[in-house]
KESERO-569956 format. One record per atom (N, C-alpha, C): x, y, z; chain; residue number from 1; atom name. Coordinates in pm, whole numbers, plus 50000, padded with zeros to 5 digits. Layout:
# residues N
- xx | yy | zz | c | k | a
- X | Y | Z | A | NUM | CA
...
This chain:
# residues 96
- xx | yy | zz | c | k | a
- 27287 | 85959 | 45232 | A | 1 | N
- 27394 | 85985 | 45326 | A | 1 | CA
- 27495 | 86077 | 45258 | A | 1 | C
- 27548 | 86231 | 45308 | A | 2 | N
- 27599 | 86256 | 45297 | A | 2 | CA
- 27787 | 86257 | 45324 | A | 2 | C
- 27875 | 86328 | 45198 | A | 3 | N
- 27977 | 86245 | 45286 | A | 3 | CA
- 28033 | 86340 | 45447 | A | 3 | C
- 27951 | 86480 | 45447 | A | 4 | N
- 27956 | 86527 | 45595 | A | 4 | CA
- 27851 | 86420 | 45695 | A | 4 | C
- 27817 | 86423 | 45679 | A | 5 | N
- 27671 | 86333 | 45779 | A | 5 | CA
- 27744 | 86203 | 45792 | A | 5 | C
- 27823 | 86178 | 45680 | A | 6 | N
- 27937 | 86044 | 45742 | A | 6 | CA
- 28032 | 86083 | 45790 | A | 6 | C
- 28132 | 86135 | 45788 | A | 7 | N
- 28229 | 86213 | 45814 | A | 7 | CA
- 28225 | 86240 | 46016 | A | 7 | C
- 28068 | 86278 | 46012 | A | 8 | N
- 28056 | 86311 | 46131 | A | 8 | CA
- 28002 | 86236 | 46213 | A | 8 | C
- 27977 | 86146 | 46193 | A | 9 | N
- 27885 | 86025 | 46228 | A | 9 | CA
- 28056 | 85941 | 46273 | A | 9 | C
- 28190 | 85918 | 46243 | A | 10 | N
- 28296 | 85870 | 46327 | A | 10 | CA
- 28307 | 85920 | 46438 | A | 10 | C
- 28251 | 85991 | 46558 | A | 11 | N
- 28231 | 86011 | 46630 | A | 11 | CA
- 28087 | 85933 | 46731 | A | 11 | C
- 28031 | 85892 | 46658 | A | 12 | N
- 27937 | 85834 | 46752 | A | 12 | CA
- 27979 | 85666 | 46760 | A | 12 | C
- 27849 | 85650 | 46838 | A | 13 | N
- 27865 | 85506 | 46888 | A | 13 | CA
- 27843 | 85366 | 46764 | A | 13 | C
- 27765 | 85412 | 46682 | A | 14 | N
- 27734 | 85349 | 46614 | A | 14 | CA
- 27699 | 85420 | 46469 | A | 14 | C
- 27733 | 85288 | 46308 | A | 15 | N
- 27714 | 85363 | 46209 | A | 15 | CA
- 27593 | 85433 | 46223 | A | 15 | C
- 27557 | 85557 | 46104 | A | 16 | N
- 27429 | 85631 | 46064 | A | 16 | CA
- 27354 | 85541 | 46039 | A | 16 | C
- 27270 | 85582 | 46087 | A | 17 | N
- 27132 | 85461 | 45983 | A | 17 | CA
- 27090 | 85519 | 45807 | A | 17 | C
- 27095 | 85393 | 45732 | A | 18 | N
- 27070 | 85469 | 45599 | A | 18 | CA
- 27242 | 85470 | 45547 | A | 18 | C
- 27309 | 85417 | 45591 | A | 19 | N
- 27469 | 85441 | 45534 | A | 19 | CA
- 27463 | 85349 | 45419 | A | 19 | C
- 27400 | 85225 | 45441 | A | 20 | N
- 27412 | 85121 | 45331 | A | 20 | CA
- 27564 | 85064 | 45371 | A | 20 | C
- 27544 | 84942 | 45339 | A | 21 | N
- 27666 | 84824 | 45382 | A | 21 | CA
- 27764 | 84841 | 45295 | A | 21 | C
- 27773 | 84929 | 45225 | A | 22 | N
- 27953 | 84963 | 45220 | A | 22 | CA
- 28009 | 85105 | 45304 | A | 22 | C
- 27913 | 85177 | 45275 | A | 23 | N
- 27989 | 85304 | 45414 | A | 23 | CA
- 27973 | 85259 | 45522 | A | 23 | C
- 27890 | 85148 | 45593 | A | 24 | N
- 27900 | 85028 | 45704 | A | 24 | CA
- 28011 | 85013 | 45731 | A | 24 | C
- 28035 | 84932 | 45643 | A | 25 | N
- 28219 | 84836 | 45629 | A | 25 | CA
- 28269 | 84927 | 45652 | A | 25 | C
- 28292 | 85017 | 45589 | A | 26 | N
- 28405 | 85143 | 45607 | A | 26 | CA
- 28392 | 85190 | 45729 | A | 26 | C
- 28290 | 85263 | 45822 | A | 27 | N
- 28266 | 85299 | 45918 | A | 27 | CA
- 28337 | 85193 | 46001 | A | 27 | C
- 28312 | 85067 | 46032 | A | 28 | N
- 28377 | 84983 | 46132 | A | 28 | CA
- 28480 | 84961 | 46104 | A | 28 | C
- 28547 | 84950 | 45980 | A | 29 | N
- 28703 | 84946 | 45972 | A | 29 | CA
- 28773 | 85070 | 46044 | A | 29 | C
- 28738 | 85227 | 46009 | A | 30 | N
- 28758 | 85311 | 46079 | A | 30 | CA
- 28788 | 85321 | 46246 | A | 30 | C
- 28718 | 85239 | 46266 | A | 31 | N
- 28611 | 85214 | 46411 | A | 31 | CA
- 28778 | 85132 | 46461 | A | 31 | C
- 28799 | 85055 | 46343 | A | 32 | N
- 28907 | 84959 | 46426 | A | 32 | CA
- 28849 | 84822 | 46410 | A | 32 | C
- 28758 | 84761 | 46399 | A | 33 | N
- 28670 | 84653 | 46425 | A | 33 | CA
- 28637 | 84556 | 46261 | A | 33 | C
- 28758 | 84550 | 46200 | A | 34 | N
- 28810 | 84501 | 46091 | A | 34 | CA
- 28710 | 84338 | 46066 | A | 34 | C
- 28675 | 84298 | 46168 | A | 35 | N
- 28611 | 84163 | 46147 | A | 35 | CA
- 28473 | 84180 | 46105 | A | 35 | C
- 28362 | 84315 | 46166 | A | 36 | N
- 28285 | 84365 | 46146 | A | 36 | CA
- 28264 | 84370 | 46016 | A | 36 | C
- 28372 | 84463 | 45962 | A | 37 | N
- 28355 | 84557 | 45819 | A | 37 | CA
- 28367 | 84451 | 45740 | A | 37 | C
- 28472 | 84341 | 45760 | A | 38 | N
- 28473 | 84185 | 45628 | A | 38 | CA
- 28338 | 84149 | 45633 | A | 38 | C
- 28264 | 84120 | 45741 | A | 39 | N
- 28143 | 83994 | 45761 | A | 39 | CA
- 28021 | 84076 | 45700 | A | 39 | C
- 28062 | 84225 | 45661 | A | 40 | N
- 27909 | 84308 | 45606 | A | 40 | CA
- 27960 | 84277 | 45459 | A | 40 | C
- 28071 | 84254 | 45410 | A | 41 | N
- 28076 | 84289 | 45256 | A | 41 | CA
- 28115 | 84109 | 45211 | A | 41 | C
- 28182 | 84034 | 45265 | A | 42 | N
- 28235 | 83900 | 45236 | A | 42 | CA
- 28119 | 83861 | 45126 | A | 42 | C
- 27990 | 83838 | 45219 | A | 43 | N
- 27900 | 83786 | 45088 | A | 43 | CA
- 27810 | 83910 | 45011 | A | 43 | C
- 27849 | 83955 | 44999 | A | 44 | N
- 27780 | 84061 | 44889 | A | 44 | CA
- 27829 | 84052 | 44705 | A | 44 | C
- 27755 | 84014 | 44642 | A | 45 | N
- 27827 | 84002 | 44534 | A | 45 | CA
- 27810 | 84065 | 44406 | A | 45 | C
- 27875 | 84205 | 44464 | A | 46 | N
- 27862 | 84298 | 44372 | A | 46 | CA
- 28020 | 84369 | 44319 | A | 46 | C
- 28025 | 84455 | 44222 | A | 47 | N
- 28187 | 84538 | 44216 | A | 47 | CA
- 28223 | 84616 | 44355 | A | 47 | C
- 28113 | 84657 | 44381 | A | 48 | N
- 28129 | 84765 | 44469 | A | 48 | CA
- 28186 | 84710 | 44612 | A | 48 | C
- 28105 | 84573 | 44587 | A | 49 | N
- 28153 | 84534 | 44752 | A | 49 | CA
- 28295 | 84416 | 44753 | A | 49 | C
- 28307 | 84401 | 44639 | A | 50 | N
- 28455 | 84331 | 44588 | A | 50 | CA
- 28550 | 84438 | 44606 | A | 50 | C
- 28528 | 84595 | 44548 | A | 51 | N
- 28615 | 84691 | 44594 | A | 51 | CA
- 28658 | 84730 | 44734 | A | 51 | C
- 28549 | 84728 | 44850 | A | 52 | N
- 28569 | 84726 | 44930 | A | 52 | CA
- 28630 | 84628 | 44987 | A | 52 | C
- 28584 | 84501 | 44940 | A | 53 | N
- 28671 | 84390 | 45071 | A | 53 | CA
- 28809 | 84402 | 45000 | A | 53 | C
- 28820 | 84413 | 44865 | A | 54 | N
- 28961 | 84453 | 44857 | A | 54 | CA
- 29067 | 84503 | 44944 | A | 54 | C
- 28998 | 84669 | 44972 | A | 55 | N
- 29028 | 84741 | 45073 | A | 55 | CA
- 29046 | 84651 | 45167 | A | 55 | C
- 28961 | 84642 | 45236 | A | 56 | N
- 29013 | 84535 | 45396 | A | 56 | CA
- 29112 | 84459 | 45365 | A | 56 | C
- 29094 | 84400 | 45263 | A | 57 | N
- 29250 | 84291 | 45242 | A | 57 | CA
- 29368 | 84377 | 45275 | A | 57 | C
- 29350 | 84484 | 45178 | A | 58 | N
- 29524 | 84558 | 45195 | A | 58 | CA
- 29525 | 84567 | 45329 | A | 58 | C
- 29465 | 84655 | 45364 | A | 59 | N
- 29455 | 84720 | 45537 | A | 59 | CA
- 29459 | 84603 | 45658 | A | 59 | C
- 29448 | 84467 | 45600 | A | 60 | N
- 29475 | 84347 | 45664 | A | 60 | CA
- 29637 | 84311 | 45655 | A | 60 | C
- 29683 | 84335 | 45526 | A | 61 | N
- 29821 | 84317 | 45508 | A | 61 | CA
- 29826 | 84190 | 45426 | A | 61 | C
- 29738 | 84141 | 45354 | A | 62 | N
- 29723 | 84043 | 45281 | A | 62 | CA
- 29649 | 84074 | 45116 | A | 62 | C
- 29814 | 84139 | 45102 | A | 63 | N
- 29800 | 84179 | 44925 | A | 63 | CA
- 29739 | 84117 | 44782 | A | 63 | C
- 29809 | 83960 | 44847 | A | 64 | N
- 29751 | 83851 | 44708 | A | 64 | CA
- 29618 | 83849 | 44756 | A | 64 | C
- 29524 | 83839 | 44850 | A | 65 | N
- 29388 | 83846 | 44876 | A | 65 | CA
- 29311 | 83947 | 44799 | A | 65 | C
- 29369 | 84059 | 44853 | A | 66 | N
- 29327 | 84177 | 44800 | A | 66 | CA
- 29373 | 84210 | 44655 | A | 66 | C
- 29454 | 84166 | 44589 | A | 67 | N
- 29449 | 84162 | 44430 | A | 67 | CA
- 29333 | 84041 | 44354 | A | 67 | C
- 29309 | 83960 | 44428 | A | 68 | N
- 29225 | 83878 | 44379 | A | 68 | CA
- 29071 | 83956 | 44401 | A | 68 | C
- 29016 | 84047 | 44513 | A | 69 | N
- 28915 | 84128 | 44526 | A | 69 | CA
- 28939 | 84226 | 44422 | A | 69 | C
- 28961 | 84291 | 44374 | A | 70 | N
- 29051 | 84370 | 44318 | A | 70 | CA
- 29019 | 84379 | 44166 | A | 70 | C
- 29045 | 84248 | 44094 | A | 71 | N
- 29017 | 84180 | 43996 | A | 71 | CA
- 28864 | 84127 | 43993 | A | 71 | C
- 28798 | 84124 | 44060 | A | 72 | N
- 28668 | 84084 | 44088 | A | 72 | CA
- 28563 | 84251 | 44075 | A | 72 | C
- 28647 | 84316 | 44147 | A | 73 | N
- 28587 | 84449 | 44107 | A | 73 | CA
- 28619 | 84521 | 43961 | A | 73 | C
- 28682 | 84441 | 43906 | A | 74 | N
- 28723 | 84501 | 43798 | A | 74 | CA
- 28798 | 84703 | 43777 | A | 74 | C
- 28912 | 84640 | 43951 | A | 75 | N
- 28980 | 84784 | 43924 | A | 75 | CA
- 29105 | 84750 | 43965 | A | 75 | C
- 29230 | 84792 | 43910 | A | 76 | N
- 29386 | 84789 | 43940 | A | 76 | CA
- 29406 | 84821 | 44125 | A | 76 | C
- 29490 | 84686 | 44110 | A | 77 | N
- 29523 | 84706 | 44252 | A | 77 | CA
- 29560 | 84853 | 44274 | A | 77 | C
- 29508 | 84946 | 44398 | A | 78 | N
- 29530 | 85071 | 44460 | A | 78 | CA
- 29699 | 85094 | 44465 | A | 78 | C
- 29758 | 85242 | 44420 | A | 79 | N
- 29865 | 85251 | 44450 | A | 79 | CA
- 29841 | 85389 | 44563 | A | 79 | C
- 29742 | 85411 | 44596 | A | 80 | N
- 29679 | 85534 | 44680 | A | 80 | CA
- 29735 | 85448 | 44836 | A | 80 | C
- 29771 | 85533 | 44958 | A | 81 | N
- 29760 | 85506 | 45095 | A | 81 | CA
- 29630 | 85444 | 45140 | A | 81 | C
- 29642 | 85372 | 45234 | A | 82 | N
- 29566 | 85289 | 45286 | A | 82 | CA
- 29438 | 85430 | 45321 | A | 82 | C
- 29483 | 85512 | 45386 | A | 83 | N
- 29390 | 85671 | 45429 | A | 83 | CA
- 29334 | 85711 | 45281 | A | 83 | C
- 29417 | 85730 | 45141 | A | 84 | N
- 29329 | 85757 | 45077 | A | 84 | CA
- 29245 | 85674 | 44997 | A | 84 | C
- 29286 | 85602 | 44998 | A | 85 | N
- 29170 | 85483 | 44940 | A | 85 | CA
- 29023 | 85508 | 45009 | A | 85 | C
- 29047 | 85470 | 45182 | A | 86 | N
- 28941 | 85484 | 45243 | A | 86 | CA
- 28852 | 85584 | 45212 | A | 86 | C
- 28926 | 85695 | 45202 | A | 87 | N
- 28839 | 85839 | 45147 | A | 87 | CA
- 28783 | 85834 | 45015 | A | 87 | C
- 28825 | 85809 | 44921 | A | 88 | N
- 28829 | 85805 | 44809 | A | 88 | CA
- 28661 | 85730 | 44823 | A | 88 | C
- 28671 | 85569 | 44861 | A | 89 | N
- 28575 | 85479 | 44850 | A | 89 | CA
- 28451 | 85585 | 44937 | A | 89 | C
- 28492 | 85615 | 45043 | A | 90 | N
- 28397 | 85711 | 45084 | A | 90 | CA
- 28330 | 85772 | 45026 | A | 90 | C
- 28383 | 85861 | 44967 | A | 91 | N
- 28340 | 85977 | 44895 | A | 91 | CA
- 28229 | 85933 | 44753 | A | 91 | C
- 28296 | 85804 | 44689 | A | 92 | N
- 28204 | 85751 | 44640 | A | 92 | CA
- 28098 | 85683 | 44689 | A | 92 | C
- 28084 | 85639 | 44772 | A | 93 | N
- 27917 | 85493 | 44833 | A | 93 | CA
- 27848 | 85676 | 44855 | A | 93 | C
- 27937 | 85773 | 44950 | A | 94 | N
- 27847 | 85856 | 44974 | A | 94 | CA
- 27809 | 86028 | 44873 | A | 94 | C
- 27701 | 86070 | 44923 | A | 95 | N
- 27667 | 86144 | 44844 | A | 95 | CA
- 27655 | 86310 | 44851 | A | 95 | C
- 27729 | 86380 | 44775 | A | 96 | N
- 27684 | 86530 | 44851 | A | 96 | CA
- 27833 | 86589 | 44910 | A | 96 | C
């Protein structure tokens, strides 16, 4: 997955196929549909997907949550905007 082919894919109805369940999460948080994007990463138990639910925590508004994800991913709570984080994480799950 590229990060144009994602990028452009927020326009359709549904994620790309082949995104893999963290540009998933991201895609439906985008989407608006915040319950979605937790229930793909909640049990995943990896850094990557601790970074992400991180993310959802902030973007939930529930900071001590998201410092405890945070710490699990083994990265400093974000001082980046809620927009660049999202990008940022983007740009990494995707490729190109």
């Amino acid at each position: 997955m590229t990060h144009n082919n994602f990028i452009h894919s927020l326009e359709d109805q549904n994620p790309p196929p082949g995104a893999g369940p963290y540009l998933e999460a991201l895609w439906y948080e985008h989407q608006g549909d915040w319950e979605k994007a937790h229930g793909i990463v909640q049990d995943i138990h990896t850094r990557e997907a601790s970074w992400v639910h991180a993310y959802l925590h902030r973007v939930e508004g529930d900071n001590g949550n998201a410092g405890y994800w945070y710490h699990k991913a083994n990265k400093p709570f974000s001082a980046l905007s809620l927009e660049e984080e999202w990008e940022e994480q983007v740009k990494y799950f995707s490729k190109g």
